[in-house]
N, C-alpha and C positions, 0 to 999 in steps of 0.2 A: 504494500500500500504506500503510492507517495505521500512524504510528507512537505509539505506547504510550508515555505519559510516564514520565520514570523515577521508582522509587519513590524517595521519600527514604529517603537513609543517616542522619539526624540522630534520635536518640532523644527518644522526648516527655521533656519535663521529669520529674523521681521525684515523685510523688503525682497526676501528672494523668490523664487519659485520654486514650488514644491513639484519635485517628479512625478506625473501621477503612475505611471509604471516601471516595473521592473527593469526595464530595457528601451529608455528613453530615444527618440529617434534624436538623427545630429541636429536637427532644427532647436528640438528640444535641450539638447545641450547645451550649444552656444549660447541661447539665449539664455541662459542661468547663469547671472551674474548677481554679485554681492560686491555691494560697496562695503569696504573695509578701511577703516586711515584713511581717505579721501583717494584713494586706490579704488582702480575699477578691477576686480577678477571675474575675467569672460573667458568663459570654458577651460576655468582652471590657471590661464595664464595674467600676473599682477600688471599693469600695465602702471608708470608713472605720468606725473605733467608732460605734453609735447614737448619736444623740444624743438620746436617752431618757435618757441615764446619763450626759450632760454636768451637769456641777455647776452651782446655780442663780445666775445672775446675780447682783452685789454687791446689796444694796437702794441704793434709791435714797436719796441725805442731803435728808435734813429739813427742809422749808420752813422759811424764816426768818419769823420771829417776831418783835415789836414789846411793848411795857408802854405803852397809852394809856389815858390819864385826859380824861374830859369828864362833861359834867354833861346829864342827858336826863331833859327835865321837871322841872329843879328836884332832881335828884338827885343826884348826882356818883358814879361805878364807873370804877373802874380796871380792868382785864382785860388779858391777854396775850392775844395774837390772831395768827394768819398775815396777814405784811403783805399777801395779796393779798385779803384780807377787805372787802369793800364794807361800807360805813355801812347797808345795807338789813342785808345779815347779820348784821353787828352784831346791829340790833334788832330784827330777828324771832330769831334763834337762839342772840345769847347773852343778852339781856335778856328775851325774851320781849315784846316788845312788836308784835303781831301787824296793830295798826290800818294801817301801813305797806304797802301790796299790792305783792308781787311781778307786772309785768304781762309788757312786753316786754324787763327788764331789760338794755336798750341804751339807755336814755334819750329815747326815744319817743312814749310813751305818759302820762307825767306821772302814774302811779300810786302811785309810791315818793316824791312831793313831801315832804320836812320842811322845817323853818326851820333854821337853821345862823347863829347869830348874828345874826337878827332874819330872813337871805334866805333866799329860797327855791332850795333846793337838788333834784338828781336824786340819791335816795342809793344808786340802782343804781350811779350811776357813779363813786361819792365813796368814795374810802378812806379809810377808818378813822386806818389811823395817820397820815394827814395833819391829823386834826380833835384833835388834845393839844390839851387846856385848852377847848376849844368847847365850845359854850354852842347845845346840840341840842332842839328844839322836837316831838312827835310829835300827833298828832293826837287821844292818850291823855292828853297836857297841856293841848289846851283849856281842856277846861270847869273851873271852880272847884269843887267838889266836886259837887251835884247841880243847877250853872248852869251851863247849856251857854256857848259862848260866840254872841256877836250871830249869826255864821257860821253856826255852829251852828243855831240854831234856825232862823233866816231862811231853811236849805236846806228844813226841816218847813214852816214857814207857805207857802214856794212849791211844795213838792214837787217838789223838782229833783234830784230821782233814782228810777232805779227798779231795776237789781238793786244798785244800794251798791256793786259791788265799785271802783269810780273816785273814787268821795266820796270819801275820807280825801283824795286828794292832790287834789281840785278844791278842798275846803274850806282845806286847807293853803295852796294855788296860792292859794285867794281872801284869806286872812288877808295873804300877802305882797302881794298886787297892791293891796291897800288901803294897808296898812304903806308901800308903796315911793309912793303918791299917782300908783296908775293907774290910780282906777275914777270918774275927771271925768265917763264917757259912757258906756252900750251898746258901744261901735266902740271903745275905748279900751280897755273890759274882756276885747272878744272877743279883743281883738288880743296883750292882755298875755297872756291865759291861752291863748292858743291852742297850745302845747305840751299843755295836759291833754285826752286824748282821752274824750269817754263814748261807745261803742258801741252806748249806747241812745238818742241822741240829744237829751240832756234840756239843751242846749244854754241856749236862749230863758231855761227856769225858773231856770239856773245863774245867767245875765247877772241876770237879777230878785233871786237872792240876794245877789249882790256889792252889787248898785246898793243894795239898803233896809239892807243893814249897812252903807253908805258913807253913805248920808244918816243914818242915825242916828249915826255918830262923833261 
């Protein structure tokens, strides 16, 4: 003979709904909820306030900031800047000196080349506020007003580029690699400049410009 479980004697909780069977359908679940603590528990799970209507995060405090003074092209600017500001930033966006290519800005590609106290620097990777009082060279200080410099022209008479967008820092690359007395050979020059990458491979005519502005010094 079966036996018939016994009903419960325990009353539902005041506000909730009472199951009226043993084997409530899931409509009937869910909808069984109990306010508890200002908590809603629907079908077992406590749910808190949205957090739609949580208050917005502090902002965040304000990069720090530096006052550096150098001289670019013969100029000298002072500027306040975020210290994590690279010497490329600097002179494309706060000087406006755009001859500088941003390429693979890891120091790669030798696009961002300037001079830095006569050497040749990667200004992708060179901060700013480390360069007070430097004495910075761009590829817009060359020429003498409408005389290119030797570099300069020497890339036109070889024609040792073809979309430009790498010149600025090969020309730069070639000014120091002269400066530092490492264009004795071919093999001497490929070797010093071999950080400046050209994509169109205008290599050969590059080595041609270093070598006749080195003999002509």
């Amino acid at each position: 003979m079966p036996i018939e479980p016994p009903e419960s004697t325990v009353a539902p909780p005041e506000g909730s709904v009472a199951l009226t069977s043993p084997d409530p359908s899931r409509r009937t679940f869910i909808a069984t909820t109990t306010v508890v603590g200002g908590a809603v528990v629907a079908g077992g799970l406590a749910t808190g306030p949205s957090v739609f209507g949580a208050e917005p995060a502090a902002a965040a405090k304000a990069a720090p900031t530096s006052r550096v003074t150098l001289t670019v092209n013969g100029k000298r600017h002072t500027l306040t800047v975020d210290n994590r500001t690279s010497l490329l930033d600097l002179l494309r966006e706060h000087l406006d000196l755009t001859g500088s290519k941003k390429g693979c800005n890891a120091g790669a590609c030798g696009a961002c080349t300037v001079l830095v106290d006569g050497r040749r620097v990667n200004s992708c990777l060179t901060l700013a506020v480390r360069l007070d009082g430097a004495e910075v060279t761009t590829i817009e200080g060359l020429a003498k007003g409408e005389r290119l410099h030797p570099l300069q022209q020497a890339f036109i008479d070889q024609d040792a580029f073809q979309c430009g967008y790498c010149t600025p820092g090969q020309i730069m690359s070639g000014v120091g690699c002269i400066e530092e007395g490492h264009a004795g050979s071919p093999e001497e020059i490929r070797e010093f400049m071999s950080g400046n990458i050209c994509r169109c491979g205008c290599y050969v005519k590059i080595v041609r410009a270093v070598e006749q502005t080195a003999d002509r010094k």
